[in-house]
C-alpha positions in Angstrom: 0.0 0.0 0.0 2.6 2.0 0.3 2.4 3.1 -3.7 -1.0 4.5 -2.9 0.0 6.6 -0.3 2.8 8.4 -2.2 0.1 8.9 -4.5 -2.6 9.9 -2.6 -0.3 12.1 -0.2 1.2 13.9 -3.7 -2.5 14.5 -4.6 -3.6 15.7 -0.8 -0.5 18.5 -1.3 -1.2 19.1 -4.5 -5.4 20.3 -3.8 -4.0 22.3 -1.0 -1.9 24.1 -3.4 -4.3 25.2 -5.5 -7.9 24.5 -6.7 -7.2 24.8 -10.5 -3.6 23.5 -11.4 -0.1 22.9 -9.8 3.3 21.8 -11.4 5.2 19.2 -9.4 9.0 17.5 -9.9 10.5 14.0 -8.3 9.7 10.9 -8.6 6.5 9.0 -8.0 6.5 5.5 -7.1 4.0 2.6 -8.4 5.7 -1.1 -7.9 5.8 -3.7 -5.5 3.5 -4.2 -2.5 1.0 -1.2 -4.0 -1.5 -1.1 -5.8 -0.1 -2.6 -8.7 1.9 -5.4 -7.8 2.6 -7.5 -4.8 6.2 -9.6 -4.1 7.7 -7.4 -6.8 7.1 -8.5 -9.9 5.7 -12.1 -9.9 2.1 -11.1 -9.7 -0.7 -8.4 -9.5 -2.2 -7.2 -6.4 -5.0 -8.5 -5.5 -5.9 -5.7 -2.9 -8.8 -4.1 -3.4 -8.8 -0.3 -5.7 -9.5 2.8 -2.7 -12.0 5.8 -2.9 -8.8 7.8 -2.1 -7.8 7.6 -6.0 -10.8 9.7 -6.6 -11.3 11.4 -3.3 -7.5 12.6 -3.1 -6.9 13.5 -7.3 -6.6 17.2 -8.1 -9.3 19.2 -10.2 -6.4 20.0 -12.4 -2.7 19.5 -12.0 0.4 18.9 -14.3 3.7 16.5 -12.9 6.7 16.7 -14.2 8.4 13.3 -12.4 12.2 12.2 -13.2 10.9 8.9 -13.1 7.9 7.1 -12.9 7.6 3.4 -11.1 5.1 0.8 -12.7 5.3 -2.5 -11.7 8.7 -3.8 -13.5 9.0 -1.1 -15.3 10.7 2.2 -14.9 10.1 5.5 -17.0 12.6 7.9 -17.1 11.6 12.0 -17.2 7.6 12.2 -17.7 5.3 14.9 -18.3 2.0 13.8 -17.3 -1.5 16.1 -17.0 -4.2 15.5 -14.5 -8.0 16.4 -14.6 -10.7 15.1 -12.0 -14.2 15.8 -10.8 -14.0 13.6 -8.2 -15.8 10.4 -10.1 -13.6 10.5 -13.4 -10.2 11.2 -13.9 -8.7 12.0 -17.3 -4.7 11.9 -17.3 -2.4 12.5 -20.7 0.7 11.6 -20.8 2.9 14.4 -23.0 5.6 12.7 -22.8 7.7 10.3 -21.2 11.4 8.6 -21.8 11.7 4.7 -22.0 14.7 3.0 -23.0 15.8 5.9 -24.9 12.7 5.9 -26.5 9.7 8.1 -26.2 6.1 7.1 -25.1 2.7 9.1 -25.5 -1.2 8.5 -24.5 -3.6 9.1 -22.5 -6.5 7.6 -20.2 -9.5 7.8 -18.4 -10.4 6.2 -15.4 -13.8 6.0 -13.7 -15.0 4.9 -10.3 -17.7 2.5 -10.2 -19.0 0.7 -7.1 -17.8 -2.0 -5.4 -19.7 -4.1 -2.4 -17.2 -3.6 -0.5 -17.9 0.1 1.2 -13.8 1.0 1.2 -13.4 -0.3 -2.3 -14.8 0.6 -5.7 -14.3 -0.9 -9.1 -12.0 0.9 -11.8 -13.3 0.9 -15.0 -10.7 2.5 -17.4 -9.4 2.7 -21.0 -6.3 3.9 -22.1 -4.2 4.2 -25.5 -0.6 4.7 -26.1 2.2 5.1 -28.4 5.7 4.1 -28.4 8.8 5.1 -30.2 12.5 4.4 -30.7 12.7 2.0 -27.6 15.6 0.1 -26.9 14.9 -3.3 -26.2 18.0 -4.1 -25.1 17.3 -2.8 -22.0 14.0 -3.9 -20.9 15.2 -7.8 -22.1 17.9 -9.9 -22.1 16.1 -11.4 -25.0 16.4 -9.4 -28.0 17.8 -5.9 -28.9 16.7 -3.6 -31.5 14.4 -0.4 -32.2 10.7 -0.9 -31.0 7.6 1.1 -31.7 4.1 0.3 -30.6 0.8 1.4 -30.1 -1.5 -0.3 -28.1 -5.7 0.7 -27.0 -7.8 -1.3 -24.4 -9.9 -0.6 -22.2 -11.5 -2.5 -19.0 -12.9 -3.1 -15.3 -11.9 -4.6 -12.4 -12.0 -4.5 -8.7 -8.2 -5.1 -8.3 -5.5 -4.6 -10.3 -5.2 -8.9 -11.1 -9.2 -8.9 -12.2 -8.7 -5.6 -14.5 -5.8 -7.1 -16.4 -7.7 -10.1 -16.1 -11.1 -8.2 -17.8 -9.0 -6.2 -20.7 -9.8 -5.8 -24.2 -8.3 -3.7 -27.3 -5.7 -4.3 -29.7 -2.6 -3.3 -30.8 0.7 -4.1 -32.8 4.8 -3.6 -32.6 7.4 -2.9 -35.0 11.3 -3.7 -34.1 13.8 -2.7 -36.6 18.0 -3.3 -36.6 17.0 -5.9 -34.3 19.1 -9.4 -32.8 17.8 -12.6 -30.6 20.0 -12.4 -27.4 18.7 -15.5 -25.3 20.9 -17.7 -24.7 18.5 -20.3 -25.2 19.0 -19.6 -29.0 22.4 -18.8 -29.4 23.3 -21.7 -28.2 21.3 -23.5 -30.4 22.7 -21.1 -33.4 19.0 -20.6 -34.7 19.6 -16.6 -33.5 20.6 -14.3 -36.1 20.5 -10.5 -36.3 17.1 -9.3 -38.3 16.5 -6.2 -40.0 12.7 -6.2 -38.8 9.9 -7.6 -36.8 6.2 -7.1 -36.6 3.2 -8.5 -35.0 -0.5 -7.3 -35.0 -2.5 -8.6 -32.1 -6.2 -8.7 -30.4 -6.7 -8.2 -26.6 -9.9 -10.3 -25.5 -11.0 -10.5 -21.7 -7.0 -10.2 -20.5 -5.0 -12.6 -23.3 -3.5 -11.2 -25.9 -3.5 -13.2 -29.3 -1.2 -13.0 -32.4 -1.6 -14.3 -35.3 1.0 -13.0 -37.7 4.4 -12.6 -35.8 7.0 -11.9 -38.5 11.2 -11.8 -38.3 12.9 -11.4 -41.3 16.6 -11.5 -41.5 19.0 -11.4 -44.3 19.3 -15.2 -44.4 16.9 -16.6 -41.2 13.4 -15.7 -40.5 10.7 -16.9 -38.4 6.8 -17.0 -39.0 4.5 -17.7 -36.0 1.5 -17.0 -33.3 0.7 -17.2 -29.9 -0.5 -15.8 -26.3 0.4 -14.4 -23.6 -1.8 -13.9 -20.8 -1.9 -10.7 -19.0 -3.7 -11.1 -15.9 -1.1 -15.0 -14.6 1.6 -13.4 -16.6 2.6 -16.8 -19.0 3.5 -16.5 -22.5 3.3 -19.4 -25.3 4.6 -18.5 -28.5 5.6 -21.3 -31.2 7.9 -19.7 -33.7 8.4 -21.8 -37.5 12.6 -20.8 -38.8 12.7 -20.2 -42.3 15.9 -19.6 -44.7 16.1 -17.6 -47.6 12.0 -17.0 -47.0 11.0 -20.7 -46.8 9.8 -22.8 -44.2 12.7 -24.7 -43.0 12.4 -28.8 -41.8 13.7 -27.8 -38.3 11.0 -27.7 -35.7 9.1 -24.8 -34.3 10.5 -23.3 -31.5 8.3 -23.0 -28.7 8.7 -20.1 -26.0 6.6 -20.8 -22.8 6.2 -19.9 -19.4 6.2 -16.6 -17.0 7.3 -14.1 -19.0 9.7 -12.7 -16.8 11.6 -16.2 -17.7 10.1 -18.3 -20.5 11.5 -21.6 -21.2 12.8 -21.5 -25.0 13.1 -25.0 -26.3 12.0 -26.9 -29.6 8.2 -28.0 -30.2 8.4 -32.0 -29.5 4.8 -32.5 -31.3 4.3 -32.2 -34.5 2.2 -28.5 -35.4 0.8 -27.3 -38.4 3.5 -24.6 -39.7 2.1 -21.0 -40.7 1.7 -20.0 -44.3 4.3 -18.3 -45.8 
């Protein structure tokens, strides 16, 4: 809980401040043991969403934070904008640094009720864009340029039943890219690509592609998959090609949690994707 204090404390100072707008600097916090996550980053809080995100958020205010906490992930410098009426908060983000990259949006979040009398349900949508992000250091994976954008929208008690209850769709682009898991450069089936694509569909919290592409100068894979938002557990199965054709090696299947997906070969036989 102690996310949702720094929170609802930096709102509390900021309505004293002033009734229309106020500017703020440092860093807000939004990870572990909050309302977001619980033991870090192996799961989502199940602890009920408070009245004090509505009760405590400004009429109007603008942060600029140095970094910004969510879950795993860290932002660097963000320029976020605030608006509230006490049932419905609308925040934009202007602008904010990840991986040398640079992400825009904006959501909405409402407050719905909940049986419980100190809890309420958040329903919210949200859409953002991503540019020039180095992948490299989000993942020991794979390197390259990524962009994305990405809209959904959904409702939950907690934070585990909204990513649970999400919907929307998206896609992601990764140019001057390279697979670094060791899992595959062992096997020599990694190769530096020049770019990678994927459209997907969001349907009540698992996330579904059907057209994952690599291409490389020489290797290339085709493929589709899942990876379920709200238990965290990815299952991809990806077909190698050379020169553009579907090669006679098996699919590689990538399956697990994704903060640590076991990479290994598809042992039954699966029908491959067409070219």
């Amino acid at each position: 809980m102690a996310a949702q204090s720094t929170l609802a404390t930096r709102w509390r100072r900021a309505r004293r401040a002033t009734a229309t707008g106020v500017a703020m600097t440092g860093a807000l916090l939004l990870s572990g043991g909050s309302v977001l996550a619980q033991g870090g980053a192996a799961a989502w809080s199940d602890t009920p969403f408070s009245p004090a995100i509505f009760e405590n958020a400004p009429r109007s205010a603008e942060f600029t934070l140095e970094s910004l906490k969510v879950d795993a992930l860290t932002l660097g410098r963000t320029h976020l904008r605030v608006q509230s009426d006490g049932a419905r908060i609308e925040a934009r983000l202007l602008e904010a640094d990840l991986a040398r990259g640079a992400v825009t949006g904006g959501a909405t979040l409402r407050r719905g009720d909940a049986p419980d009398p100190q809890a309420i349900e958040l329903i919210g949508s949200m859409a953002l864009n991503g540019d020039g992000v180095a992948l490299e250091q989000l993942t020991k994976a794979l390197r390259g340029r990524a962009a994305f954008s990405i809209t959904v929208d959904g409702a939950g008690p907690h934070p585990r039943a909204l990513m649970g209850a999400l919907s929307g769709s998206g896609e992601v682009r990764v140019r001057e890219g390279a697979v670094t898991a060791p899992a595959l450069t062992d096997t020599g089936l990694a190769a530096p690509f020049d770019q990678a694509s994927a459209t997907f569909e969001i349907v009540e919290g698992v996330l579904r592609s059907e057209d994952i592409r690599v291409d490389g100068p020489w290797l290339s894979f085709r493929g589709s998959g899942t990876i379920d938002l709200a238990n965290r557990q990815i299952d991809l199965t990806l077909w190698p090609g050379l020169f553009g054709a579907v090669a006679a090696s098996p699919p590689l299947r990538i399956q697990g949690p994704w903060e640590a997906p076991v990479i290994g070969l598809q042992e039954t036989p699966v029908r491959p994707p067409p070219p």
